[in-house]
C-alpha positions as CSV (number, residue, x, y, z in Angstrom):
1,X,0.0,0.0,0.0
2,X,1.4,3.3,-0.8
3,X,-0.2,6.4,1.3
4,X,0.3,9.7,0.3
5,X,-0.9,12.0,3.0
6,X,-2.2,15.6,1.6
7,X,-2.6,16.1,5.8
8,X,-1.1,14.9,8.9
9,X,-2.7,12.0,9.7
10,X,-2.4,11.6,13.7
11,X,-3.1,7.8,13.9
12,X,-3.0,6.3,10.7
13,X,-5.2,2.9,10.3
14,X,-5.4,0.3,7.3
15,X,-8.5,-1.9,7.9
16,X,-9.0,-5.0,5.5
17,X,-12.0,-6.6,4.4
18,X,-12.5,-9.9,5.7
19,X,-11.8,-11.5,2.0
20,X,-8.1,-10.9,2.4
21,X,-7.9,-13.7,5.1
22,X,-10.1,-15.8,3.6
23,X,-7.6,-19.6,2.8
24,X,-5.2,-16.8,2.6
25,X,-1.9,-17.0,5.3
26,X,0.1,-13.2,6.1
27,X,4.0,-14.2,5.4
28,X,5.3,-10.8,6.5
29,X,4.2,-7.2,7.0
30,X,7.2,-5.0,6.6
31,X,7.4,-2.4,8.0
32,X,5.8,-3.4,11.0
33,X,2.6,-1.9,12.0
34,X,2.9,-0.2,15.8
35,X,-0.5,-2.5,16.6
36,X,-2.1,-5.2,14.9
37,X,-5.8,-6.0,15.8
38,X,-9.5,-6.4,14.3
39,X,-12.4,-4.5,14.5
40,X,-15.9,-5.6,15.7
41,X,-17.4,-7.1,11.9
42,X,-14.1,-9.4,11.8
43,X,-11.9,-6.7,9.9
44,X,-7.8,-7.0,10.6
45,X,-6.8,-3.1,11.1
46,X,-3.1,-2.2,11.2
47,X,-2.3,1.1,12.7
48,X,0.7,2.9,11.6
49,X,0.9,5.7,13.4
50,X,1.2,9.5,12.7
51,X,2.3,10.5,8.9
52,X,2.8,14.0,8.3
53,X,1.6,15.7,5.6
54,X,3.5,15.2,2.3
55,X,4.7,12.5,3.5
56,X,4.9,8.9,1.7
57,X,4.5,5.8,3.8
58,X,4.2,2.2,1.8
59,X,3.3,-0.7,4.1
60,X,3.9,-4.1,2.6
61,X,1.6,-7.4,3.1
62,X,2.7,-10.8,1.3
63,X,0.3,-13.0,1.2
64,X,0.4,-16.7,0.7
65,X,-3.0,-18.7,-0.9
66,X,-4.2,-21.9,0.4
67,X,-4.4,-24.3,-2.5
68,X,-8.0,-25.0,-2.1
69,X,-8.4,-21.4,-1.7
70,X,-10.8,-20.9,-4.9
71,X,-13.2,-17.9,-5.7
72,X,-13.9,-14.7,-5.6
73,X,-14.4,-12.2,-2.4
74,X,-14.0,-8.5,-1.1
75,X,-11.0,-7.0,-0.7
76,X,-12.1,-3.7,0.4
77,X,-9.6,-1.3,2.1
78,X,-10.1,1.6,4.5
79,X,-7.9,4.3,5.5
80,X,-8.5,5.5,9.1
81,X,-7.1,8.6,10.6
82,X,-8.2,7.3,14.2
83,X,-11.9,6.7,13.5
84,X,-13.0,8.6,10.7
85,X,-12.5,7.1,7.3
86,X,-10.4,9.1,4.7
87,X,-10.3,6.6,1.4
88,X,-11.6,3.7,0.6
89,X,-10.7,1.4,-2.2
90,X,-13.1,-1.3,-3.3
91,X,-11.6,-4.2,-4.3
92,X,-12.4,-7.8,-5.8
93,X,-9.9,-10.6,-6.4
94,X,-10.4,-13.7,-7.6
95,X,-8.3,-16.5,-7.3
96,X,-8.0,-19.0,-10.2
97,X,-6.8,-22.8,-9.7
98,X,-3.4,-23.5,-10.8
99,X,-1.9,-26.5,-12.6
100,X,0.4,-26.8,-9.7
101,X,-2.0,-27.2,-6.7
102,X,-3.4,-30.1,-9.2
103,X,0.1,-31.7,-8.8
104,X,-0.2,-31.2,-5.3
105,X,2.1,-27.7,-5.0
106,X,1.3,-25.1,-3.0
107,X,0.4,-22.1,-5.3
108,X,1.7,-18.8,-4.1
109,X,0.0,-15.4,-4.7
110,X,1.4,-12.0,-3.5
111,X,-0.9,-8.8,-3.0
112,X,1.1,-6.1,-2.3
113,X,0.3,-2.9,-4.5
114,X,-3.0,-2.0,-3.7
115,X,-2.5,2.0,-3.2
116,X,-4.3,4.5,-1.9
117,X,-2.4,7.2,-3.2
118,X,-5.8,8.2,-4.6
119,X,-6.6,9.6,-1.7
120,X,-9.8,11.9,-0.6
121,X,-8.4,14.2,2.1
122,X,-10.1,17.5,2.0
């Protein structure tokens, strides 16, 4: 995720739809979030803490698929300052079966530009 802050953002949060767990495993987050948690509806939230404005901050997540892990779900993002959303990004993916989880291989899938440089701060 890249996040290109027009403000100071005092507690910056990225919350996750529930679709981007879904047979999915996190490898590594780099850098690492201050907290990591989950909001009330199920939603992992990673809060990054203050970015000042004209600041860049990019926040990695590599992801690994479980092979049976076929379909297609939500992969909404939200970009918190505290509580009050300030972008959103809605998001599908859909995962395809491989010829190699047929052979029995796990098949590997990495999400990790996804940007809300497209902000909406006003």
């Amino acid at each position: 995720f890249t996040i290109d802050a027009d403000r100071r953002l005092r507690q910056a949060i990225v919350r996750l739809d529930p679709g981007w767990l879904e047979g999915m495993s996190i490898n590594s987050i780099t850098p690492q979030p201050v907290s990591e948690s989950s909001d009330g509806e199920g939603r992992p939230t990673f809060t990054l803490g203050r970015i000042d404005a004209g600041e860049r901050f990019r926040f990695f997540i590599y992801f690994q698929t479980n092979p049976t892990n076929v379909g297609r779900r939500s992969q909404d993002v939200d970009l918190l300052d505290g509580g009050d959303v300030v972008a959103h990004i809605d998001r599908t993916v859909t995962v395809f079966p491989s010829l190699l989880t047929v052979i029995g291989a796990e098949a590997k899938y990495s999400f990790s530009c996804a940007s809300l440089s497209e902000s909406i701060f006003r």
